[in-house]
Backbone bond lengths (Angstrom), bond angles and torsions (degrees), N, CA, C in turn:
res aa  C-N    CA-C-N  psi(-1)  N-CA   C-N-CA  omega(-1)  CA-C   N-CA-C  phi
1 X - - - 1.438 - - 1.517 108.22 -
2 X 0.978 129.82 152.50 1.374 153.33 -157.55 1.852 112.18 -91.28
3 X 0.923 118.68 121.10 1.492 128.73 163.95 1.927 101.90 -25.98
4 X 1.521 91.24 143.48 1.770 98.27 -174.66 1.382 92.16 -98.54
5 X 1.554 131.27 -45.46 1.163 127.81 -173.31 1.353 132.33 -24.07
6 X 1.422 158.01 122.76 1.188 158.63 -135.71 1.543 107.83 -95.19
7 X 1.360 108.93 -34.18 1.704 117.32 161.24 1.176 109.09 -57.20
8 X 1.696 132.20 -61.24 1.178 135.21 -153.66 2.028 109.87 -63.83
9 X 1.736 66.96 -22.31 1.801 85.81 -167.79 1.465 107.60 -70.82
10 X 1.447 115.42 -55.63 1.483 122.14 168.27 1.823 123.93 -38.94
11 X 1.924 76.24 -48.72 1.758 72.26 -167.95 1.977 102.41 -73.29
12 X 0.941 125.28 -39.43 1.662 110.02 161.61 1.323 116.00 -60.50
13 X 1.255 129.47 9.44 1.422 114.42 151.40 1.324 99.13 -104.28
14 X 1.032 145.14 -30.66 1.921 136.92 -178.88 1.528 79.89 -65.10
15 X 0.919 157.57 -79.30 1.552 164.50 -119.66 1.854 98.45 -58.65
16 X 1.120 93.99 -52.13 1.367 142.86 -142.43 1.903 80.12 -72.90
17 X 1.445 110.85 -96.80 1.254 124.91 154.20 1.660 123.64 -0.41
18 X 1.428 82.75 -67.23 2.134 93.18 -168.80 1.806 92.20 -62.53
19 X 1.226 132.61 -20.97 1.339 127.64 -155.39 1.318 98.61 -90.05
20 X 1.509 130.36 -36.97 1.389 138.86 -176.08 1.503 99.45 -82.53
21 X 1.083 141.08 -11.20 1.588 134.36 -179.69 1.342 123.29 93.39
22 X 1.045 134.05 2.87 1.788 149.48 178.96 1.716 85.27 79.83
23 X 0.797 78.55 172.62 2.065 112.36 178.44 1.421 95.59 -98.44
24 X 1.383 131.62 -16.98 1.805 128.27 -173.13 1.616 79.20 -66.09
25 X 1.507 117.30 -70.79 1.496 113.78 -164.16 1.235 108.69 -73.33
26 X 0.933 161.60 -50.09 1.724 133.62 156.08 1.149 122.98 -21.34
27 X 1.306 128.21 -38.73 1.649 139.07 162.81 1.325 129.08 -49.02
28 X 1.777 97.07 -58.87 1.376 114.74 160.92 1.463 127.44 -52.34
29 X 1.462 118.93 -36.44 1.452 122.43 -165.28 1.300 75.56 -89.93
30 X 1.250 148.63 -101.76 1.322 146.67 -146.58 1.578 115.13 -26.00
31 X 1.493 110.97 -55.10 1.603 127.66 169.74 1.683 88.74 -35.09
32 X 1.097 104.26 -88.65 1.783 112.81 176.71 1.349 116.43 -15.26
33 X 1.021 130.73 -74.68 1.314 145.58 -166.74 1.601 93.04 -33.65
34 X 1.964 89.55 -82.77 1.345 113.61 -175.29 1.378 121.39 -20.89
35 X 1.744 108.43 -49.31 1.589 107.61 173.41 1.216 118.48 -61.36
36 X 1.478 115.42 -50.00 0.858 103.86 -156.09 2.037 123.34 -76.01
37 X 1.413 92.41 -11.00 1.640 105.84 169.36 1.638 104.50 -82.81
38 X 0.727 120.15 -19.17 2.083 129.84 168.33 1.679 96.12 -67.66
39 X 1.402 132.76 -61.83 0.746 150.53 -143.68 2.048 101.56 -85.09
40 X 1.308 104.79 -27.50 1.454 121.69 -176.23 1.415 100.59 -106.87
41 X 0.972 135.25 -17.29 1.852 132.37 162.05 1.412 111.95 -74.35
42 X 1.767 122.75 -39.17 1.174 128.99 -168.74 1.721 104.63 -70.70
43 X 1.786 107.83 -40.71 1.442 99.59 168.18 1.181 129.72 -65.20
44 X 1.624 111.95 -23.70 1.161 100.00 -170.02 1.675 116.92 -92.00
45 X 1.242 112.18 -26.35 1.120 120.77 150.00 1.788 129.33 -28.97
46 X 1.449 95.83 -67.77 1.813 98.72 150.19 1.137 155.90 -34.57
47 X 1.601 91.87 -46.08 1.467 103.83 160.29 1.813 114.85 -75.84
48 X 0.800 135.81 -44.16 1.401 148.28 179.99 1.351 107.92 -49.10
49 X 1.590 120.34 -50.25 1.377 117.16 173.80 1.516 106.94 -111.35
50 X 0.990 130.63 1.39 1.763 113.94 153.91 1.360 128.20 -120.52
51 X 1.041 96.74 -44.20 2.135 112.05 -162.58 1.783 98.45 -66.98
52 X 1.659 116.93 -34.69 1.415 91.85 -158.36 1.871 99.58 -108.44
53 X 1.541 108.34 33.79 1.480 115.66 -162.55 1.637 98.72 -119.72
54 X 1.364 131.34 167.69 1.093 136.34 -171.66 1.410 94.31 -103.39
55 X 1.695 122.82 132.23 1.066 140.01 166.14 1.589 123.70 -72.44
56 X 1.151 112.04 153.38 1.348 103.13 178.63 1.898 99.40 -142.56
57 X 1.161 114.91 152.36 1.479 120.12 -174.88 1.497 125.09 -80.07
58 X 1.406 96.78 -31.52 1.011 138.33 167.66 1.846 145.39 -123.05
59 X 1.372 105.60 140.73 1.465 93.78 177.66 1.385 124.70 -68.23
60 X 1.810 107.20 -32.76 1.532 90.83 167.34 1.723 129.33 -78.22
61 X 1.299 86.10 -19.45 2.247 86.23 162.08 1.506 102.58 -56.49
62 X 1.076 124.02 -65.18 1.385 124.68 -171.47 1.377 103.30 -54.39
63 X 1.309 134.36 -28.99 1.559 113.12 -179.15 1.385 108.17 -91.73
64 X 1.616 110.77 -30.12 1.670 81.25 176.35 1.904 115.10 -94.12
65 X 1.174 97.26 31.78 1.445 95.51 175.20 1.981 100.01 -98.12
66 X 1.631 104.28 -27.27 1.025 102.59 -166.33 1.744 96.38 -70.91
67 X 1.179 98.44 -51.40 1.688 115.94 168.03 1.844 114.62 -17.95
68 X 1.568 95.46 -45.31 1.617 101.00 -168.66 1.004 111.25 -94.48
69 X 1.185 120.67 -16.64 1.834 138.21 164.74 1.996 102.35 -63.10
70 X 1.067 117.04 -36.00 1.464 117.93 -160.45 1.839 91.83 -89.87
71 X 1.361 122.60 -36.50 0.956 107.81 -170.39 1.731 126.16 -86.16
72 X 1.563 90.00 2.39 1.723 106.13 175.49 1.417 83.29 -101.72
73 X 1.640 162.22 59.80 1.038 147.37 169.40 1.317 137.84 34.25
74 X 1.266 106.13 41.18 1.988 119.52 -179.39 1.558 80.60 -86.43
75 X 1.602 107.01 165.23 1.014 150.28 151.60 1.839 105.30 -47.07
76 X 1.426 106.89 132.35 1.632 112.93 177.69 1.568 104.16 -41.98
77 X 1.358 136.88 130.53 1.773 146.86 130.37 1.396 108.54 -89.34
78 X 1.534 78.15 141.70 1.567 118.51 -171.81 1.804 105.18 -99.04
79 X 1.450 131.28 111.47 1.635 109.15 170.39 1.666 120.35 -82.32
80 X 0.788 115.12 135.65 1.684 116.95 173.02 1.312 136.10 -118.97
81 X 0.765 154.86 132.56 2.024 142.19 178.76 1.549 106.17 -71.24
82 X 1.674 84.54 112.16 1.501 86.64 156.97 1.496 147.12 -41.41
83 X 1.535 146.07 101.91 1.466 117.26 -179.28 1.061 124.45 -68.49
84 X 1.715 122.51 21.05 1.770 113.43 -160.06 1.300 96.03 -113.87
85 X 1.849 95.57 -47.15 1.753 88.50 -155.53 2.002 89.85 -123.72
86 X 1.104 121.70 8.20 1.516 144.33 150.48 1.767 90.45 83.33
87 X 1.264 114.62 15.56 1.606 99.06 168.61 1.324 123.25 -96.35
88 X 1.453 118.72 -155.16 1.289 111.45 167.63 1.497 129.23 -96.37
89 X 1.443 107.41 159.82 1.932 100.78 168.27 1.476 75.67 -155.61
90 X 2.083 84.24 162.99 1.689 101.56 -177.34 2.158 89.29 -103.04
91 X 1.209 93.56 159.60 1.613 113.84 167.81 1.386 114.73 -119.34
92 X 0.758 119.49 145.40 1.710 114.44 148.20 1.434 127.50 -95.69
93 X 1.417 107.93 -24.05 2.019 90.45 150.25 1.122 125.91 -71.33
94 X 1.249 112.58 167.08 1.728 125.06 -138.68 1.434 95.52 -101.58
95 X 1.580 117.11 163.29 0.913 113.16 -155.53 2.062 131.89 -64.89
């Protein structure tokens, strides 16, 4: 059985504590994590609406490209401004 003393008691709870790693580093790794899956949505996000789409310099390139797309029988495109790389790409969801 274990010491009654209130020191003895503490220090097997510091003991206790230092062995589990503080809660600072549980905090920290989690903080971590968290970014870094924030940080892996934001790319992938990017890529999805800019990196893997055809750019355009312009909005009227982009419309008459969309234009030349409609007249080979694609489905209606929509042009929009990019927020990544601030140019254009066509969509086909609506506006």
């Amino acid at each position: 059985m274990g010491s009654k003393k209130r020191s003895a008691w503490q220090k097997q709870k510091a003991e206790f504590a230092a062995s589990l790693g503080g809660m600072d580093d549980l905090f920290a790794s989690e903080n971590a994590r968290s970014q870094r899956h924030d940080e892996e949505r934001a790319a992938a996000l990017r890529h999805k609406a800019c990196e893997r789409k055809n750019r355009y310099a312009s909005r009227y390139e982009a419309e008459l490209t969309a234009a030349e797309c409609a007249e080979h029988g694609a489905p209606p495109l929509h042009v929009y401004r990019c927020p990544y790389c601030n140019g254009w790409h066509l969509t086909s969801k609506g506006e």
